[in-house]
ZALOMI-456101 format. One record per atom (N, C-alpha, C): residue number from 1; residue in three letters; atom name; x, y, z. Coordinates in steps of 0.2 Angstrom, whole numbers, padded with zeros to 4 digits, always signed. Atoms other than C-alpha are relative to their C-alpha. Layout:
REM residues N
(site NUM "Ala" "CA" (X Y Z))
...
***
This chain:
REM residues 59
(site 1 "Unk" "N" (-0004 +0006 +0000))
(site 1 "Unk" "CA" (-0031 +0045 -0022))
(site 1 "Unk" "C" (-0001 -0004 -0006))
(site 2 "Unk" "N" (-0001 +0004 +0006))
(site 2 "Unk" "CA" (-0026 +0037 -0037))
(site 2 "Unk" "C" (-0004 -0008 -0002))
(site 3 "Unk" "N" (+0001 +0007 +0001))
(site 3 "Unk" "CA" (-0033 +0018 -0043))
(site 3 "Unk" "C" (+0005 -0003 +0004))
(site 4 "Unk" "N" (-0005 +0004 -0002))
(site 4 "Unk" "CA" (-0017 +0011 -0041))
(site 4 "Unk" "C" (+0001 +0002 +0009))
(site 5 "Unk" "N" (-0001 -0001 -0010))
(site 5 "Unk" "CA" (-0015 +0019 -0022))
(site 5 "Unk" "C" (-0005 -0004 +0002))
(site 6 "Unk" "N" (+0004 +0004 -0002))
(site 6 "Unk" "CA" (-0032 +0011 -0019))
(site 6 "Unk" "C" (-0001 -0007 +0001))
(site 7 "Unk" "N" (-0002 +0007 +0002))
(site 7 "Unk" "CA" (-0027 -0005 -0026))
(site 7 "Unk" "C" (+0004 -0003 +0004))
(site 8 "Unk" "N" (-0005 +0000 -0005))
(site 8 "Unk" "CA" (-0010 -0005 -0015))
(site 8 "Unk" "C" (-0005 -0002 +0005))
(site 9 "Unk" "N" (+0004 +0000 -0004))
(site 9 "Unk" "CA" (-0021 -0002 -0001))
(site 9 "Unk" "C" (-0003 -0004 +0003))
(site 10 "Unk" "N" (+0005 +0007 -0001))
(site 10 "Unk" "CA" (-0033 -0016 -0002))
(site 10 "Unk" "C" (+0005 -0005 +0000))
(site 11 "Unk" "N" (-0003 +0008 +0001))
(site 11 "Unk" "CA" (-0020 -0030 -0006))
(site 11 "Unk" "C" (+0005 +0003 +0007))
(site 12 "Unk" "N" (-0004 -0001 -0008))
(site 12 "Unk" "CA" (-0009 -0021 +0011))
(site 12 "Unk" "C" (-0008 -0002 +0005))
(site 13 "Unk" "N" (+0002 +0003 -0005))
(site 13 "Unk" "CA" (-0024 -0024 +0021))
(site 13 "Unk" "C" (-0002 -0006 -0001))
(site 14 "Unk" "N" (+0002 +0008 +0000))
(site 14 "Unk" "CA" (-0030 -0041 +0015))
(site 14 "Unk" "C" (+0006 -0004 +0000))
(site 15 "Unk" "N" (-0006 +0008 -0002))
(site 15 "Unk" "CA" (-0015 -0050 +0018))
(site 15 "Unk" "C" (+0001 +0001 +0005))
(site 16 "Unk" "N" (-0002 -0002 -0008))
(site 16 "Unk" "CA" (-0010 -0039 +0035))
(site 16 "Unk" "C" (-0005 -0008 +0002))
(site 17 "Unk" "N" (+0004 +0002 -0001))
(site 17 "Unk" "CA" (-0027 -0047 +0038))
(site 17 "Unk" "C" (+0000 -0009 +0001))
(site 18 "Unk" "N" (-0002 +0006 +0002))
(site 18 "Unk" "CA" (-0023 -0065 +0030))
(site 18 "Unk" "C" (+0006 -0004 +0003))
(site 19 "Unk" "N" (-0008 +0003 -0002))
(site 19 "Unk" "CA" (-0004 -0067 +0039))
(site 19 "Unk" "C" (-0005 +0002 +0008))
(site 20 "Unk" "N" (+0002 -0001 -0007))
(site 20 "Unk" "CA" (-0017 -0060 +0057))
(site 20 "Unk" "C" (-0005 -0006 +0001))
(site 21 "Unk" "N" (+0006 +0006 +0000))
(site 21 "Unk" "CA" (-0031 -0073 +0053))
(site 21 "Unk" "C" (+0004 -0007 +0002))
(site 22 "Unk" "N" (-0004 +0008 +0001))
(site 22 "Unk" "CA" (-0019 -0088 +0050))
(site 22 "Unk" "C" (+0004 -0002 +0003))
(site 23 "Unk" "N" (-0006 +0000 -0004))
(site 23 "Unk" "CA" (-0005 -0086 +0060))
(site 23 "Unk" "C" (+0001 +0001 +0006))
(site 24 "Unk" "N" (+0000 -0002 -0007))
(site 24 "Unk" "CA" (-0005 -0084 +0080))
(site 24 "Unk" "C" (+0006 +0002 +0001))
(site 25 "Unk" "N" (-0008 -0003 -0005))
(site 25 "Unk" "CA" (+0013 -0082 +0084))
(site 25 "Unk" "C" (+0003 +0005 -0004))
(site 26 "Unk" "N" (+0000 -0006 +0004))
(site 26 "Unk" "CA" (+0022 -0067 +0078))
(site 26 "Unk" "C" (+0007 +0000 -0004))
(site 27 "Unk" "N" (-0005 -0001 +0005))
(site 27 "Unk" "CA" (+0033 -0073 +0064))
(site 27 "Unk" "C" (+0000 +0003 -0007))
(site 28 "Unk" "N" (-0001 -0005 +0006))
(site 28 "Unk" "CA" (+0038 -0067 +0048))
(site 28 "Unk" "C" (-0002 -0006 -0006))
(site 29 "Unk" "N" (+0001 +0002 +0005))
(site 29 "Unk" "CA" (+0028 -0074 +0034))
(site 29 "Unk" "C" (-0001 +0002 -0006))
(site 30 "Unk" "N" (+0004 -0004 +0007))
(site 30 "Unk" "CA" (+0022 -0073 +0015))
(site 30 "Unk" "C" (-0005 +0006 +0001))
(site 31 "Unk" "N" (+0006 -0005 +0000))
(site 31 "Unk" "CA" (+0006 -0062 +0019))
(site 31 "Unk" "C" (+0004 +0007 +0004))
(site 32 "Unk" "N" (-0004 -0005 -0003))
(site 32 "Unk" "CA" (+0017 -0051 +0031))
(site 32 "Unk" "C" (+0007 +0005 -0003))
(site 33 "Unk" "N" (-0004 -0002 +0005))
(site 33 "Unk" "CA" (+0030 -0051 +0018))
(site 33 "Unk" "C" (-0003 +0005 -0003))
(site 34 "Unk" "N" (+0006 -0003 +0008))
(site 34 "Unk" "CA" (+0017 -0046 +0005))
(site 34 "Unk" "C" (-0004 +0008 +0002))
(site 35 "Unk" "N" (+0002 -0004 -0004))
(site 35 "Unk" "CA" (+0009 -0034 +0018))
(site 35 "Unk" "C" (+0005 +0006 +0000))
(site 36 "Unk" "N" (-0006 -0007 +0001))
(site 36 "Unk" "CA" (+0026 -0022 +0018))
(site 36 "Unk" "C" (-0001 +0001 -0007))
(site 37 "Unk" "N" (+0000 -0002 +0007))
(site 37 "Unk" "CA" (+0028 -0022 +0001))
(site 37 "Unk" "C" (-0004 +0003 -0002))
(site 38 "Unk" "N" (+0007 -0003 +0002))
(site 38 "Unk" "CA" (+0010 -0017 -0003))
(site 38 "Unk" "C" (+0000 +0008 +0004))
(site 39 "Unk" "N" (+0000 -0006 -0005))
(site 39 "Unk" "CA" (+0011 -0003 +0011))
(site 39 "Unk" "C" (+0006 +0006 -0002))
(site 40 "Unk" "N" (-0003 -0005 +0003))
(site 40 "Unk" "CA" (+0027 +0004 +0002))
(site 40 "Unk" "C" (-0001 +0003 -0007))
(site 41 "Unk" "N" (+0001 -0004 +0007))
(site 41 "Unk" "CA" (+0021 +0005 -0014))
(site 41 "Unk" "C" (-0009 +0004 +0001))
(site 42 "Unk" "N" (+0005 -0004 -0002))
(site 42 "Unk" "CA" (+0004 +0012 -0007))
(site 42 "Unk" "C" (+0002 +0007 +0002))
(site 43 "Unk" "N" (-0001 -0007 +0000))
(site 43 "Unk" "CA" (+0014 +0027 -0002))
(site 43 "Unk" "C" (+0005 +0002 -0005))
(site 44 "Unk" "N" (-0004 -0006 +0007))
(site 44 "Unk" "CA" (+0025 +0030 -0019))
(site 44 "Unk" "C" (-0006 -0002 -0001))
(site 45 "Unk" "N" (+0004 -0003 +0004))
(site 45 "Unk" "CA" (+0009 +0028 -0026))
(site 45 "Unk" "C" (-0002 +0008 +0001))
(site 46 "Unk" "N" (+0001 -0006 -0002))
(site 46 "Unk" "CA" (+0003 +0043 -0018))
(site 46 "Unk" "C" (+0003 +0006 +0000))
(site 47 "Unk" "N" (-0005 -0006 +0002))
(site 47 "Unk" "CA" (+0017 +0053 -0018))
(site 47 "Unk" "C" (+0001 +0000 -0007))
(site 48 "Unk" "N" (-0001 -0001 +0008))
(site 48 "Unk" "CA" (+0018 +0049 -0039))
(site 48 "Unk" "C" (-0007 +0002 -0002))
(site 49 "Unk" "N" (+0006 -0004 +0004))
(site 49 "Unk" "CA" (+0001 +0055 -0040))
(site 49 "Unk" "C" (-0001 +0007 +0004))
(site 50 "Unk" "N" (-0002 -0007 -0003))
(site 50 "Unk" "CA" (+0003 +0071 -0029))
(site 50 "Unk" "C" (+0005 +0005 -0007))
(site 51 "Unk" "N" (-0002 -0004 +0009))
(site 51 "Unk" "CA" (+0016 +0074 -0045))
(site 51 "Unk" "C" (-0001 +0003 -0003))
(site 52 "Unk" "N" (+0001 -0001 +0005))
(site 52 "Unk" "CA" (+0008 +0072 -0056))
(site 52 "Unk" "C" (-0005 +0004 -0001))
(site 53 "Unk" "N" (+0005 -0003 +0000))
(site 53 "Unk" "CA" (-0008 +0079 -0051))
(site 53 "Unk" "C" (+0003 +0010 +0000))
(site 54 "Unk" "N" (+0000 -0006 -0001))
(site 54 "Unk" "CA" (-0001 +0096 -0046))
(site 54 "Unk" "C" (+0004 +0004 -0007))
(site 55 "Unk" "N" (+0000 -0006 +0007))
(site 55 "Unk" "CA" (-0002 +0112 -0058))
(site 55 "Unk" "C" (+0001 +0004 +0003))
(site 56 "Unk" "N" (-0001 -0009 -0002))
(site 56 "Unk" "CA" (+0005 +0128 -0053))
(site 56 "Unk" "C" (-0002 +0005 -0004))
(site 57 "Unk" "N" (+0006 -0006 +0005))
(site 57 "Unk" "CA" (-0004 +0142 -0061))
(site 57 "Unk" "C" (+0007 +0006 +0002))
(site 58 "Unk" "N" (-0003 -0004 +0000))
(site 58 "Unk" "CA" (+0012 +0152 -0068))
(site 58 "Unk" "C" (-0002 +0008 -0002))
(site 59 "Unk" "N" (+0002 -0007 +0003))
(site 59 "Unk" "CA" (+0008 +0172 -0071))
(site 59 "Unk" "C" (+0004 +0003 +0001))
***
């Protein structure tokens, strides 16, 4: 897993966490908002480092 995947990662859970701590009823707030967001670019991140990382070994 890339830096940036892992970074994604942590700011999708400490919001999820921060819109769960703060909020009791189940509307749509900033942390919630922030929470998607983070959780999409935590899987392009991963799929742009699967990319890049891969090498086919042509013979």
């Amino acid at each position: 897993m890339s830096k940036s995947a892992a970074g994604f990662l942590i700011l999708a859970l400490l919001s999820g966490v921060l819109h769960f701590s703060l909020f009791e009823d189940t509307q749509v707030t900033l942390p919630l908002i922030g929470c998607g967001v983070f959780a999409v670019l935590f899987v392009l991140a991963l799929v742009a480092g699967r990319r890049i990382k891969f090498d086919p070994v042509l013979r």
